[in-house]
C-alpha positions as CSV (number, residue, x, y, z in Angstrom):
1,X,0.0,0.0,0.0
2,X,1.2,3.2,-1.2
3,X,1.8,6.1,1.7
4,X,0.6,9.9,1.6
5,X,3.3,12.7,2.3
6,X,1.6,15.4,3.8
7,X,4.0,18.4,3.5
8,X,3.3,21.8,4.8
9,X,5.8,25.0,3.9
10,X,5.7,27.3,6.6
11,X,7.4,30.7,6.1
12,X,8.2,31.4,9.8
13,X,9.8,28.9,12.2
14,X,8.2,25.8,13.0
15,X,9.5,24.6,16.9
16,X,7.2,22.0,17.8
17,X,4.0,19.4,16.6
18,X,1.8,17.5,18.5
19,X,-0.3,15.1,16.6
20,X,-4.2,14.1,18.1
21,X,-4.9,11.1,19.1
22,X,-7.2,10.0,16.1
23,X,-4.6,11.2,14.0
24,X,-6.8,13.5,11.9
25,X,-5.4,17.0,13.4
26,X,-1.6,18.0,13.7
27,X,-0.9,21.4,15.8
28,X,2.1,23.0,15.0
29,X,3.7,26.0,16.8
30,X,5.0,28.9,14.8
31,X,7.4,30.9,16.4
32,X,7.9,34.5,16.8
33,X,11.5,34.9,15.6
34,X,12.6,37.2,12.7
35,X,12.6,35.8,9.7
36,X,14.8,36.0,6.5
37,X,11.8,36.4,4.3
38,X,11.6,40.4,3.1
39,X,7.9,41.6,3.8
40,X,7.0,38.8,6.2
41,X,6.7,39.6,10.2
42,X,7.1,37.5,12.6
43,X,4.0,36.1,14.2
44,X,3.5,34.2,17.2
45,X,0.1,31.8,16.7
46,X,-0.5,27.9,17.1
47,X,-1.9,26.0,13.9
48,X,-4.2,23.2,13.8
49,X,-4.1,21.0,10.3
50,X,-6.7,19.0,9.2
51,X,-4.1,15.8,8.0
52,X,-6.8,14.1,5.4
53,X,-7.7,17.3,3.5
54,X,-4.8,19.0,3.8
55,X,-5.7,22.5,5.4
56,X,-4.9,25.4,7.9
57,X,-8.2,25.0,10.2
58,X,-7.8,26.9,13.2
59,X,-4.9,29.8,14.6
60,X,-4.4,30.0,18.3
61,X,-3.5,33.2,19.2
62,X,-1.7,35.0,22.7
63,X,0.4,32.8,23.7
64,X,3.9,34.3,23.8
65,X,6.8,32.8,21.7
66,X,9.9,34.2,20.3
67,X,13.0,32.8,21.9
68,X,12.2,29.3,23.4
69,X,11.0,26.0,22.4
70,X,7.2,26.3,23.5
71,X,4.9,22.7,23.2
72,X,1.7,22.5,22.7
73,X,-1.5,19.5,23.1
74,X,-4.4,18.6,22.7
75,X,-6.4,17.7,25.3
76,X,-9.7,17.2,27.6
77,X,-13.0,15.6,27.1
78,X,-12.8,14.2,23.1
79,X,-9.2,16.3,22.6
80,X,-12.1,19.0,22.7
81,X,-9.2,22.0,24.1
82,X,-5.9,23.1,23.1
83,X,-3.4,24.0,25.7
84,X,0.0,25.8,25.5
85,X,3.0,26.8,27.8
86,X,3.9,30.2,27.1
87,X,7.3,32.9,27.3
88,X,5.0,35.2,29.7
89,X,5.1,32.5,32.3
90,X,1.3,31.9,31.6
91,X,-0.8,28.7,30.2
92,X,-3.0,28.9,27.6
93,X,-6.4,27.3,26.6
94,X,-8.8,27.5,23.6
95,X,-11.7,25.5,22.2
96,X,-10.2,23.4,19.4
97,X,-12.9,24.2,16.7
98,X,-13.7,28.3,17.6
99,X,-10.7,28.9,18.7
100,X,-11.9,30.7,21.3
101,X,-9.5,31.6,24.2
102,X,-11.1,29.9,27.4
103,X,-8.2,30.5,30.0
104,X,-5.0,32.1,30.9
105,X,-3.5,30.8,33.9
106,X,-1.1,31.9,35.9
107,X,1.3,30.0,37.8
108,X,4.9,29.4,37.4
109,X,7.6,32.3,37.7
110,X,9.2,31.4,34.1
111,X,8.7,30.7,30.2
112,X,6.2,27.4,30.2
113,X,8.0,25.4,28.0
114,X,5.9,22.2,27.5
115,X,2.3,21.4,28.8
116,X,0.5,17.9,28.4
117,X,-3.1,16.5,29.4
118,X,-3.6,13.3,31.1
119,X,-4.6,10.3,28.9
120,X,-7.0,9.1,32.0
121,X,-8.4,12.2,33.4
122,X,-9.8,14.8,30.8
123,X,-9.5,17.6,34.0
124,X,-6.4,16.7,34.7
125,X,-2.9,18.7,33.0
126,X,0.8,19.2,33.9
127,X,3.3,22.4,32.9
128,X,7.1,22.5,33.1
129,X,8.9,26.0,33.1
130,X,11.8,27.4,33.4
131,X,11.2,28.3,37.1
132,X,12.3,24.7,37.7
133,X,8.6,23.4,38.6
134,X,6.4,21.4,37.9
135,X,2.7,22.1,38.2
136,X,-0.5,19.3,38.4
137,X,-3.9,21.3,37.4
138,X,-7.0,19.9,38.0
139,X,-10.4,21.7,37.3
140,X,-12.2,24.3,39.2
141,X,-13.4,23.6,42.9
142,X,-10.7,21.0,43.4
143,X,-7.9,23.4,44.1
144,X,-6.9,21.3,47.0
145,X,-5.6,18.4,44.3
146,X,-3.2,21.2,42.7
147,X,0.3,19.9,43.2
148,X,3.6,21.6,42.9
149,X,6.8,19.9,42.4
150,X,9.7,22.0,41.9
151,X,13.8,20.9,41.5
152,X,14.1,21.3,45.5
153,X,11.8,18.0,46.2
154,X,13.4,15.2,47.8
């Protein structure tokens, strides 16, 4: 059987993909650094491709990214959210399909550099930053279950 490349030219700086689950949607963040093309400004946004057909669905937009490595995931009930880490020491959440942003949480004291959703609990995320921690988020009224772990744990 005969294999499909799926190739997508970007103009700007690609530093990081996450693919969904069902393996119909890839997110790719675009970063914010100058780039050698004349007329073309730097932009700082998180794409979502449709894999079968081949198309730019959905931008992501706030997040801050210019100078590190910033990941991205899908994420809560039916991969329904997208959540990112963030140069402004914040984490990000939009719908998938509107695109809407939902939250922007604060948190850590440094860039978030990666951000991930359980695979068992669709409430249930963790962030890394550069402020050496590690944070465990869990939804709204359970504040208690909020965990930090940071490089000074035993």
């Amino acid at each position: 059987e005969e294999q499909q490349e799926f190739f997508i030219q970007e103009t700007h700086a690609l530093t990081s993909l996450s693919l969904s689950r069902d393996s119909k949607f890839c997110l790719i963040n675009v970063s914010a650094q100058t780039t050698p093309y004349v007329g073309v400004h730097p932009v700082q946004e998180i794409q979502l491709y449709d894999v079968e057909r081949r198309t730019l669905v959905q931008k992501y937009t706030g997040q801050k990214q210019g100078r590190f490595v910033i990941r991205s995931c899908f994420g809560g009930a039916n991969e329904s959210f997208i959540l990112s880490g963030s140069e402004d020491s914040m984490i990000y959440m939009w719908h998938l399909h509107t695109g809407t942003l939902l939250h922007s949480l604060p948190g850590h004291s440094g860039p978030v550099n990666s951000v991930d959703w359980s695979p068992c609990d669709p409430y249930c995320f963790v962030s890394a930053s550069d402020d050496r921690s590690i944070r465990v988020w869990t939804r709204e009224g359970n504040e208690g279950n909020r965990r930090e772990f940071s490089d000074k744990v035993v």
